[in-house]
C-alpha positions in Angstrom: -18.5 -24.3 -7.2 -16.3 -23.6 -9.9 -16.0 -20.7 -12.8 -15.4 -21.4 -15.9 -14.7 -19.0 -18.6 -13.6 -20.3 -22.3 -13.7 -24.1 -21.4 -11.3 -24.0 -18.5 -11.9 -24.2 -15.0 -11.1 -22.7 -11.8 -12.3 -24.7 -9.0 -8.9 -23.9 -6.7 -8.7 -20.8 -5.2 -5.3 -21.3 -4.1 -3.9 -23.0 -7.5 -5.7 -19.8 -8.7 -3.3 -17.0 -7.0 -0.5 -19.3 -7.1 -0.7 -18.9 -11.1 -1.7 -15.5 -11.1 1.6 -14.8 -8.7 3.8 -17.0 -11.5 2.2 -14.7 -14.2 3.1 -11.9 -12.3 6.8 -12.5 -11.8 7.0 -13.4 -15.5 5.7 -10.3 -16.6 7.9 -8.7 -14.0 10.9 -9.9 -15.4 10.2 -8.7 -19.1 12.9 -6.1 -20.4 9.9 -3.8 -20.9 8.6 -3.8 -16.7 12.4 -4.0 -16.1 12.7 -0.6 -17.6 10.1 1.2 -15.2 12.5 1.2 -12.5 11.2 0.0 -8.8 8.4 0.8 -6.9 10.2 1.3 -3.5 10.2 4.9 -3.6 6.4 5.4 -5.2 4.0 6.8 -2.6 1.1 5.0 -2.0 -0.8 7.5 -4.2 1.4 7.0 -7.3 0.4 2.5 -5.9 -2.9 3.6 -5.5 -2.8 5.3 -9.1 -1.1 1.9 -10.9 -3.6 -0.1 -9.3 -6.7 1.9 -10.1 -4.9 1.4 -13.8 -4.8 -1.9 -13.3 -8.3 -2.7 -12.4 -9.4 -0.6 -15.5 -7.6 -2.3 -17.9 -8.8 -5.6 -15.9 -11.8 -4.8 -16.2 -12.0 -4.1 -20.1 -10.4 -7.8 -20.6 -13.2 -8.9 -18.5 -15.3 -7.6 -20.9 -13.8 -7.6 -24.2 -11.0 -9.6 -23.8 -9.5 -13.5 -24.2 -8.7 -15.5 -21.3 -5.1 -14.6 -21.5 -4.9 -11.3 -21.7 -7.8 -11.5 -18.6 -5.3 -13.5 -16.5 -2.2 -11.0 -17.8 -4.7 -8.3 -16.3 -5.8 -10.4 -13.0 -2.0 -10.4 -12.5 -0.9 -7.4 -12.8 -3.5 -6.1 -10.4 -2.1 -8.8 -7.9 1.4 -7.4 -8.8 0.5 -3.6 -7.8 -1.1 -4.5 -4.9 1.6 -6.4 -3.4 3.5 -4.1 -4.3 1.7 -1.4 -1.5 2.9 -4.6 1.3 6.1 -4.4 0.3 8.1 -4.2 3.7 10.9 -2.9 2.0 9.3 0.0 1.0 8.5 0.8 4.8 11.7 0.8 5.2 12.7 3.2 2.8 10.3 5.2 3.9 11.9 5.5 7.4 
């Protein structure tokens, strides 16, 4: 089955989070994320915080929003989350 949502098509899950991973590392990169500093010392609250955030804002794109900014959204939700996997921070964390 595939989705569509403003004429385009997503009929491959995996070509799907590879994208959304892409977008995510672009956005990442930005002199504007590169400001907020790392995420190895948040506590999983402060992650848990950002990615309720995240979901909100995905959320209103889903509903308001063009297919751009949804996927900007979609990513940055992916980008928080991994963010909580991040074996470095376990180690930080001792």
């Amino acid at each position: 089955m595939e989705a569509t949502r403003g004429g385009e098509g997503v009929s491959d899950p995996e070509g799907l989070l590879a994208a959304l991973a892409a977008r995510s590392r672009r956005k990442l990169m930005t002199s504007k994320n590169l400001a907020k500093g790392s995420w190895i010392d948040m506590s999983d609250e402060e992650i848990l915080g950002r990615i309720r955030e995240e979901i909100n804002e995905l959320l209103r794109a889903l509903l308001f929003g063009s297919w751009d900014e949804i996927a900007d959204e979609a990513a940055d939700v992916y980008h928080f989350a991994g963010m909580g996997a991040d074996p470095a921070r376990k180690e930080a964390k001792g």
